[in-house]
BALOBA-1460 file (C-alpha; in Angstrom, 3 decimals):
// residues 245
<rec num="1" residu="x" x="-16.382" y="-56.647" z="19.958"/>
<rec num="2" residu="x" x="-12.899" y="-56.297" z="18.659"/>
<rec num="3" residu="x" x="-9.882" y="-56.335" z="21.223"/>
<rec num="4" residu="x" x="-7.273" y="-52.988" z="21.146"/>
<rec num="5" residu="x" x="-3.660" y="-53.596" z="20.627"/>
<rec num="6" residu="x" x="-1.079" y="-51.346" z="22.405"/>
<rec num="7" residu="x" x="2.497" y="-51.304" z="20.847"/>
<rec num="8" residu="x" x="5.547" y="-49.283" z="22.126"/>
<rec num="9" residu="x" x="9.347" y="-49.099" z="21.681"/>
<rec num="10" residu="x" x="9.505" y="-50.594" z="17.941"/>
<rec num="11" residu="x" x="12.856" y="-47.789" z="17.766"/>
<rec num="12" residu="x" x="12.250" y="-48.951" z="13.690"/>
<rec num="13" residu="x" x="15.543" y="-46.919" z="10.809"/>
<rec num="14" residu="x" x="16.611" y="-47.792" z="7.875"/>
<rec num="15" residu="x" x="19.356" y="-50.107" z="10.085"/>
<rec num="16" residu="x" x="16.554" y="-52.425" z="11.196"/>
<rec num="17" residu="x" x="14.922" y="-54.354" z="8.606"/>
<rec num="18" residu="x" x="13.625" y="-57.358" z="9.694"/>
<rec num="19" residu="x" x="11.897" y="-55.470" z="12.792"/>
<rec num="20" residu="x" x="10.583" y="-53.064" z="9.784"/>
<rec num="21" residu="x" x="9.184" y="-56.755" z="8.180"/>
<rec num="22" residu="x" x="7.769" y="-57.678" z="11.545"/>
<rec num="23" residu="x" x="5.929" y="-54.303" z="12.049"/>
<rec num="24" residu="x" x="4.134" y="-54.629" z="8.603"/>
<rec num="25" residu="x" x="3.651" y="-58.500" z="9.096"/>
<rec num="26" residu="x" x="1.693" y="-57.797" z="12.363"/>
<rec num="27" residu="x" x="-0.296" y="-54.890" z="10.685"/>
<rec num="28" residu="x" x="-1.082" y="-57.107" z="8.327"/>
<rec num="29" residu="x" x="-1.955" y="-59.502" z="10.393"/>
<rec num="30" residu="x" x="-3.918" y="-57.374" z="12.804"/>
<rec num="31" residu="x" x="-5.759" y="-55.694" z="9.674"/>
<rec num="32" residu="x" x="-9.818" y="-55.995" z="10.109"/>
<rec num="33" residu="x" x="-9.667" y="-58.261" z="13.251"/>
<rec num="34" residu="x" x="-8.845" y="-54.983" z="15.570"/>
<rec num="35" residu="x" x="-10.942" y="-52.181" z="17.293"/>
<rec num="36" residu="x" x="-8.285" y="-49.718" z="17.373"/>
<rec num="37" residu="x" x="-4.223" y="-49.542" z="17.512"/>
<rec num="38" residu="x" x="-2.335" y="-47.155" z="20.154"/>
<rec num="39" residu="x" x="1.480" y="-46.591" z="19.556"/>
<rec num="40" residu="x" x="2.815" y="-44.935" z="22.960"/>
<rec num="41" residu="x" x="5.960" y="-43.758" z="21.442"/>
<rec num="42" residu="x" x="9.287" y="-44.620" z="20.238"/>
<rec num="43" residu="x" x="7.885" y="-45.892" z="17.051"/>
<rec num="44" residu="x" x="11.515" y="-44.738" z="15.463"/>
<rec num="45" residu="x" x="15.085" y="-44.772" z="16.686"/>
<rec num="46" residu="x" x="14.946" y="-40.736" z="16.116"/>
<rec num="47" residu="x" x="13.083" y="-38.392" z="14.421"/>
<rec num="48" residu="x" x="14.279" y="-34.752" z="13.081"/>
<rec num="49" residu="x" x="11.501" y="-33.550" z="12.044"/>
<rec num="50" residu="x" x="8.349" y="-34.339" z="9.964"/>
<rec num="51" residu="x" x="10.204" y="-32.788" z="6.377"/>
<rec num="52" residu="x" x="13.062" y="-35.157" z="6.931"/>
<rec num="53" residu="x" x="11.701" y="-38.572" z="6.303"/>
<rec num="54" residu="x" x="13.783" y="-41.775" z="5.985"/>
<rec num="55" residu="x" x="12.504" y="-44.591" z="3.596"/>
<rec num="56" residu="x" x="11.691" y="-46.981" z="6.822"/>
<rec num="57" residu="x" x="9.034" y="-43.499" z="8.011"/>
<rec num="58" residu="x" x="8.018" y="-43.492" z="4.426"/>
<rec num="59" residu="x" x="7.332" y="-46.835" z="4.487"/>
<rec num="60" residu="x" x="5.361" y="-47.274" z="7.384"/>
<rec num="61" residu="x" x="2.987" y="-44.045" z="7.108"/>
<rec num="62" residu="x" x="1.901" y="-46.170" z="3.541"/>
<rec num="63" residu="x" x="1.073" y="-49.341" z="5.961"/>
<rec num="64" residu="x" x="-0.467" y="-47.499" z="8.814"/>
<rec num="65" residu="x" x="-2.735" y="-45.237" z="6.290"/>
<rec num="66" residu="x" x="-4.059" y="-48.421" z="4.485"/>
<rec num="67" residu="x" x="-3.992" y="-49.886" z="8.238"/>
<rec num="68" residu="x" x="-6.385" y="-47.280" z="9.246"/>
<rec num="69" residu="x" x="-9.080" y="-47.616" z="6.787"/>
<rec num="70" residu="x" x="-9.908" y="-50.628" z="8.923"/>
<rec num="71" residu="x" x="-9.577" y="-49.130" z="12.655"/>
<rec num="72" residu="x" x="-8.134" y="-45.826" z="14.445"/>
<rec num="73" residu="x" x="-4.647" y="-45.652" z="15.337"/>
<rec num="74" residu="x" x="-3.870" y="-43.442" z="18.080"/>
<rec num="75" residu="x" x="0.254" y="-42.221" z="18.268"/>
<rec num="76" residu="x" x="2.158" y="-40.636" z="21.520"/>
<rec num="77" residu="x" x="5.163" y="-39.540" z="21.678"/>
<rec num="78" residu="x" x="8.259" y="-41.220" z="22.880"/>
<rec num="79" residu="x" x="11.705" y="-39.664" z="24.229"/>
<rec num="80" residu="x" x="12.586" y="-40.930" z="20.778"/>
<rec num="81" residu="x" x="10.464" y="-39.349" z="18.423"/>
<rec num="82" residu="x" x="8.499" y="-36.630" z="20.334"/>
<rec num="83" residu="x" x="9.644" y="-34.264" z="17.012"/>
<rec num="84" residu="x" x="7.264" y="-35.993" z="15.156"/>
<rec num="85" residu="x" x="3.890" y="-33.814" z="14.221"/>
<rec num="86" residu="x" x="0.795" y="-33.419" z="12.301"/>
<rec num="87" residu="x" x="2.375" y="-33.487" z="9.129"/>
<rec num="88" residu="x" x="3.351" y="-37.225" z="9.759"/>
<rec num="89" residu="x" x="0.308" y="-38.113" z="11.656"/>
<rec num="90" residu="x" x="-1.881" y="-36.961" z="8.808"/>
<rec num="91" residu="x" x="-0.104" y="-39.044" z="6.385"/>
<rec num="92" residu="x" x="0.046" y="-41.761" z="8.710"/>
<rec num="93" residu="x" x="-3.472" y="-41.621" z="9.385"/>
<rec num="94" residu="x" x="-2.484" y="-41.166" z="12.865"/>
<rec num="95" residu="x" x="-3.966" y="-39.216" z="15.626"/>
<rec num="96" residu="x" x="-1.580" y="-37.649" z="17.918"/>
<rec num="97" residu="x" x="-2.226" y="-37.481" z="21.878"/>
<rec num="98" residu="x" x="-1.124" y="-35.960" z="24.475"/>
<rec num="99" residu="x" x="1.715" y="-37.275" z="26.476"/>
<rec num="100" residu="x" x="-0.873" y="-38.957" z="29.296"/>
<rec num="101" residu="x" x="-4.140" y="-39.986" z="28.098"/>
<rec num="102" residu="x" x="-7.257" y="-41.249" z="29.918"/>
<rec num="103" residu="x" x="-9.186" y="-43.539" z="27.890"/>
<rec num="104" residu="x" x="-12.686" y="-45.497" z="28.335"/>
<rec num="105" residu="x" x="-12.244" y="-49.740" z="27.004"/>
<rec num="106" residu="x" x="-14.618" y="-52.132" z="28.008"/>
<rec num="107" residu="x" x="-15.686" y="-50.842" z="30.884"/>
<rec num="108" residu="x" x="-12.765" y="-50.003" z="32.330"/>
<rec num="109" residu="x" x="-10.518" y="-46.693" z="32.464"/>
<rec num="110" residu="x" x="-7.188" y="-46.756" z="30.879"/>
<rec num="111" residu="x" x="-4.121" y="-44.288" z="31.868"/>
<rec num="112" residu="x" x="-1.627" y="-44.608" z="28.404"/>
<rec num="113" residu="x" x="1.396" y="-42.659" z="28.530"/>
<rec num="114" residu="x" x="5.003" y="-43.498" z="26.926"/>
<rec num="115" residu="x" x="6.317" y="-43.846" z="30.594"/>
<rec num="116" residu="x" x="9.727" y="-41.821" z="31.182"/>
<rec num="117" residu="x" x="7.896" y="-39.679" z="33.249"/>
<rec num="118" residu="x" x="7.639" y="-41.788" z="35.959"/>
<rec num="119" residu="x" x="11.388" y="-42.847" z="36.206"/>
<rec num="120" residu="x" x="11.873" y="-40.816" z="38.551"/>
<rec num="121" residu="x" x="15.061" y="-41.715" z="40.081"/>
<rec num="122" residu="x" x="17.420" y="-40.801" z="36.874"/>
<rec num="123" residu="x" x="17.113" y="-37.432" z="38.258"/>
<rec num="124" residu="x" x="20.064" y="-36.099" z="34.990"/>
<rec num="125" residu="x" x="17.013" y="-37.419" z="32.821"/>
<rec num="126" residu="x" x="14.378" y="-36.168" z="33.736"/>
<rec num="127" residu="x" x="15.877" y="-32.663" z="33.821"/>
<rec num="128" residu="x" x="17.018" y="-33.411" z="30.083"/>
<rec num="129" residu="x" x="13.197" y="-34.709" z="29.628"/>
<rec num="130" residu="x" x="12.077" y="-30.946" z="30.682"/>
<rec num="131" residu="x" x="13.948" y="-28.897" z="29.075"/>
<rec num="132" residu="x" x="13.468" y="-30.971" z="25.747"/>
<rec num="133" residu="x" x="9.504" y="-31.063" z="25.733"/>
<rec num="134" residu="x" x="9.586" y="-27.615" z="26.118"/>
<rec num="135" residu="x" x="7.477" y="-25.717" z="23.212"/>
<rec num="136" residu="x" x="9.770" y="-23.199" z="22.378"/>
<rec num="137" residu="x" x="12.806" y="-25.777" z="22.174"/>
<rec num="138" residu="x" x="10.852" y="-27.705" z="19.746"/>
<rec num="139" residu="x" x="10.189" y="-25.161" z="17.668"/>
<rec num="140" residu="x" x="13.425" y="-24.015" z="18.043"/>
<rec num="141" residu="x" x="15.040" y="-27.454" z="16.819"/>
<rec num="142" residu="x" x="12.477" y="-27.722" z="14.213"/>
<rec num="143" residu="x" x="13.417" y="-24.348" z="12.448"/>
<rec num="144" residu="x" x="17.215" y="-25.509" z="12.514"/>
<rec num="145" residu="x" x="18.868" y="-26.719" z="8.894"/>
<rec num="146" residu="x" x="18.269" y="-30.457" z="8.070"/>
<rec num="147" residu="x" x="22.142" y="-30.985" z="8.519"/>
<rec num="148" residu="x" x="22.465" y="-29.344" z="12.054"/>
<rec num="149" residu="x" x="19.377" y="-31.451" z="13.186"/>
<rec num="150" residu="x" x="21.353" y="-34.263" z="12.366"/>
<rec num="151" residu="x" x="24.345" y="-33.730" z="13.496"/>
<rec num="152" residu="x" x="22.131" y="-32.892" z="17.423"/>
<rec num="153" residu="x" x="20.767" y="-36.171" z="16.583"/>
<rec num="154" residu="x" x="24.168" y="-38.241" z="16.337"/>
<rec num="155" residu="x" x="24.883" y="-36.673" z="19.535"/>
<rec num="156" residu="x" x="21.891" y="-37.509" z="21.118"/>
<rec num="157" residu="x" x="21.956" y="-41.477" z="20.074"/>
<rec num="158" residu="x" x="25.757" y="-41.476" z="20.982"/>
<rec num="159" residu="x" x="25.352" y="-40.135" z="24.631"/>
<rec num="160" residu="x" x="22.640" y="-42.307" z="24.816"/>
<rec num="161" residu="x" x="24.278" y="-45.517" z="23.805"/>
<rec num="162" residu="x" x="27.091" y="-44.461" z="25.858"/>
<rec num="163" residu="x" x="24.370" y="-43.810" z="29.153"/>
<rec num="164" residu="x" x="23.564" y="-47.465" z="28.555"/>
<rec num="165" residu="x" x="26.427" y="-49.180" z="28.185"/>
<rec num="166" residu="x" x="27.296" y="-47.967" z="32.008"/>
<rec num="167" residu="x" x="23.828" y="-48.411" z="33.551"/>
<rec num="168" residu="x" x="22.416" y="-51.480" z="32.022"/>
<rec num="169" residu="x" x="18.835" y="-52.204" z="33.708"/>
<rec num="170" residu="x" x="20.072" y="-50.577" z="36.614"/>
<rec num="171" residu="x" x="16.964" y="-49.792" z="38.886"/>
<rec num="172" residu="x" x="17.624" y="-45.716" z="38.376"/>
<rec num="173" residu="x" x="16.395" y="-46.353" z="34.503"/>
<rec num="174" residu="x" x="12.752" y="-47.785" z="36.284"/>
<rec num="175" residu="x" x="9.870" y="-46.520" z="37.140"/>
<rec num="176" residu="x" x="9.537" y="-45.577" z="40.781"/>
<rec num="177" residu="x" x="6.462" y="-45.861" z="43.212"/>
<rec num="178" residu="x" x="6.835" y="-42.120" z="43.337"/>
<rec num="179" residu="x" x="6.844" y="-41.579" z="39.770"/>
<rec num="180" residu="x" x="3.504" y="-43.908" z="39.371"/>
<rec num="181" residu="x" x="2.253" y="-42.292" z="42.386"/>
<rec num="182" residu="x" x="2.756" y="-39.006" z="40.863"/>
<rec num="183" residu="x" x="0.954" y="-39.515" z="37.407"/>
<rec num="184" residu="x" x="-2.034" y="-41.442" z="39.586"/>
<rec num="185" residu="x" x="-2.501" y="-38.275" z="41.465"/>
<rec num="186" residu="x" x="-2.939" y="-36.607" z="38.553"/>
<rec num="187" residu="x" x="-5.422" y="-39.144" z="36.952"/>
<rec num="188" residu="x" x="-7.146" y="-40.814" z="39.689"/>
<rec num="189" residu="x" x="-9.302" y="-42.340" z="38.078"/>
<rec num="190" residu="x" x="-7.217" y="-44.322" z="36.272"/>
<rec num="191" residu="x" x="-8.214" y="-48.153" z="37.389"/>
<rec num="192" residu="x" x="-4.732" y="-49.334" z="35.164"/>
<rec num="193" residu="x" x="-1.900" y="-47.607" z="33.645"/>
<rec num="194" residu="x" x="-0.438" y="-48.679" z="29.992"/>
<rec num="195" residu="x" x="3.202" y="-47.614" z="28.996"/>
<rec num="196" residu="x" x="6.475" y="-48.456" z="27.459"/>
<rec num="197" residu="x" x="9.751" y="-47.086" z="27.426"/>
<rec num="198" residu="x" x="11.754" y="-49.052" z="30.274"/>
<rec num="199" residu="x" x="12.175" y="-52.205" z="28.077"/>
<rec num="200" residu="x" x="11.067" y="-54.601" z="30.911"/>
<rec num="201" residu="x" x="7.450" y="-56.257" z="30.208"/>
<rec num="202" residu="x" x="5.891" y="-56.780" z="33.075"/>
<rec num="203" residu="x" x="2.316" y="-56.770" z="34.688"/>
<rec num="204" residu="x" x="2.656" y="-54.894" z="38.085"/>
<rec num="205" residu="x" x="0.414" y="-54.017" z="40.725"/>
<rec num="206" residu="x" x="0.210" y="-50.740" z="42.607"/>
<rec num="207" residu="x" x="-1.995" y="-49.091" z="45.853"/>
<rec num="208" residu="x" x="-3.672" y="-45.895" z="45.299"/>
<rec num="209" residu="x" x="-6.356" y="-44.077" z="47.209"/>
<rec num="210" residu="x" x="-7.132" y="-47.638" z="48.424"/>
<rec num="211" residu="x" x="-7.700" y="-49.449" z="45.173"/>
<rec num="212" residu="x" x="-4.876" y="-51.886" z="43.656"/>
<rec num="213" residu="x" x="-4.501" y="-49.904" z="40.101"/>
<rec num="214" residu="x" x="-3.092" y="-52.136" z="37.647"/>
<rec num="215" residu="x" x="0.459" y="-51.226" z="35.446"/>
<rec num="216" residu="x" x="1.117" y="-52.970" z="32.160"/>
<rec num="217" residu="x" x="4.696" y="-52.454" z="30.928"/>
<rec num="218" residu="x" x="4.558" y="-52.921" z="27.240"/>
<rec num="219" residu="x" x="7.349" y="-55.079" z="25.096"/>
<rec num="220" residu="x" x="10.136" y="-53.731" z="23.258"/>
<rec num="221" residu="x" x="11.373" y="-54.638" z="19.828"/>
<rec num="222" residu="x" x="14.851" y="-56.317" z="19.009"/>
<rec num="223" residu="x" x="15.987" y="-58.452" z="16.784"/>
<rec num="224" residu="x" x="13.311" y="-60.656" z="15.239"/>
<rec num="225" residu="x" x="11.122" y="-59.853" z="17.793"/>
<rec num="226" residu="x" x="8.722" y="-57.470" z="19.275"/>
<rec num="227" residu="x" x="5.443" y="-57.989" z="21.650"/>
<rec num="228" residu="x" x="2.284" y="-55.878" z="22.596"/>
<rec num="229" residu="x" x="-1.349" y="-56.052" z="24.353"/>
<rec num="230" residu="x" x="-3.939" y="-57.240" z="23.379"/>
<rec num="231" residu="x" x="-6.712" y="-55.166" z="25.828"/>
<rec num="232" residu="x" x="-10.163" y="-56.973" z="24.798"/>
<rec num="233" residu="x" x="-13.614" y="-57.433" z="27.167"/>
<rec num="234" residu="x" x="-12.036" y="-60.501" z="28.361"/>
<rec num="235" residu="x" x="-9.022" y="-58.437" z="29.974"/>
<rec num="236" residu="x" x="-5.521" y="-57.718" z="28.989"/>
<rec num="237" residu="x" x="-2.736" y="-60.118" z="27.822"/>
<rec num="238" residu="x" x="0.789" y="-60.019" z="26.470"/>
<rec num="239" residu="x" x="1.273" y="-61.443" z="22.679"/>
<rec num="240" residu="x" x="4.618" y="-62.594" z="21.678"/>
<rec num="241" residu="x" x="5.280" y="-61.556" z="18.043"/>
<rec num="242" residu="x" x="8.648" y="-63.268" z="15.665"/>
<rec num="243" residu="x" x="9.721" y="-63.089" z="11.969"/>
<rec num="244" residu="x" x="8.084" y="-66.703" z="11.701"/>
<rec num="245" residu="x" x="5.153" y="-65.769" z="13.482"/>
């Protein structure tokens, strides 16, 4: 049986091409030996819409549609690229989810979601978080000129920047035990939780309803490098990835 390989917070552009290398290496690589590939968001730095496609998002729909002749790849949103639609997805051989998913591997039932939700502390955030997912905004954005989109879009990535340059890994940019609380209540029977988002790969082990319910933070990509999980019958383990590798 053929493990599953979870990927998050690649944040690939035009600006970042040996992580673009790295990302076609490791589909490459991962080509015919895998059972299926999830991408829980962030797969871009930004995205403005599924008509405005940079050479990097051309690029990689061509490697993930050959990539899925082999195995289904599975795609949910990120803070970063929750613009991105069925027009992409198609021709990225894609299927989109929704933002939390329940799904069945090896005997054992999976919670994957891109994660902001449940950092709950950065309270400015999460109200930004609403009020951006909201269908009618999206629509809203989408309809807008290509050039006002990205203008929004520098905005966005500068206030951003800016947000991190004065919080670092400050605990407020976590998850909380209320946020993973929250999304458990909602899922209960969720026996482990797979995300990304927060940067900081970890395994981590929570209480609910009695039962220890397993969280696996998923690797970012920087540099030369990037990471993921490998979730096979044999359990779940972090994989280093590297230009060299």
């Amino acid at each position: 049986m053929q493990p599953t390989i979870f990927i998050a917070d690649l944040h690939l552009s035009d600006d970042t091409p040996e992580l673009n290398r790295l990302f076609l290496q490791a589909l490459e690589s991962w080509r015919g030996k895998t059972g299926a590939l999830y991408i829980l968001g962030d797969l871009f730095e930004v995205w403005l819409g599924d008509d405005i496609l940079s050479e990097t998002a051309r690029q990689t729909a061509a490697a993930l549609k050959a990539f899925s002749q082999t195995a289904p790849v599975y795609f949910i949103c990120g803070n970063r690229d929750f613009l991105l639609g069925k027009r992409y997805a198609e021709a990225a051989g894609m299927t989109l989810l929704p933002e939390n998913q329940i799904i069945e591997l090896y005997g054992q039932t999976y919670l994957i979601t891109h994660g902001d939700e449940m950092c709950t502390d950065d309270i400015s955030y999460q109200r930004f978080r609403r009020i951006i997912r909201n269908p009618w905004l999206r629509k809203a954005l989408l309809s807008l000129p290509q050039s006002r989109r990205r203008k929004i879009a520098a905005k966005i990535r500068t206030a951003s920047k800016q947000k991190k340059q004065q919080m670092g890994r400050t605990a407020i940019s976590d998850v909380t035990e209320q946020g993973v609380q929250a999304v458990l209540s909602r899922h209960p029977q969720a026996q482990a939780i797979i995300h990304g988002h927060t940067h900081r790969p970890h395994v981590h082990g929570h209480v609910f309803n009695g039962k220890t319910v397993k969280r696996y933070v998923l690797p970012d990509w920087h540099g030369v490098q990037g990471g993921y999980l490998v979730v096979s019958p044999e359990g779940a383990e972090m994989e280093v990835l590297d230009i060299a590798g």
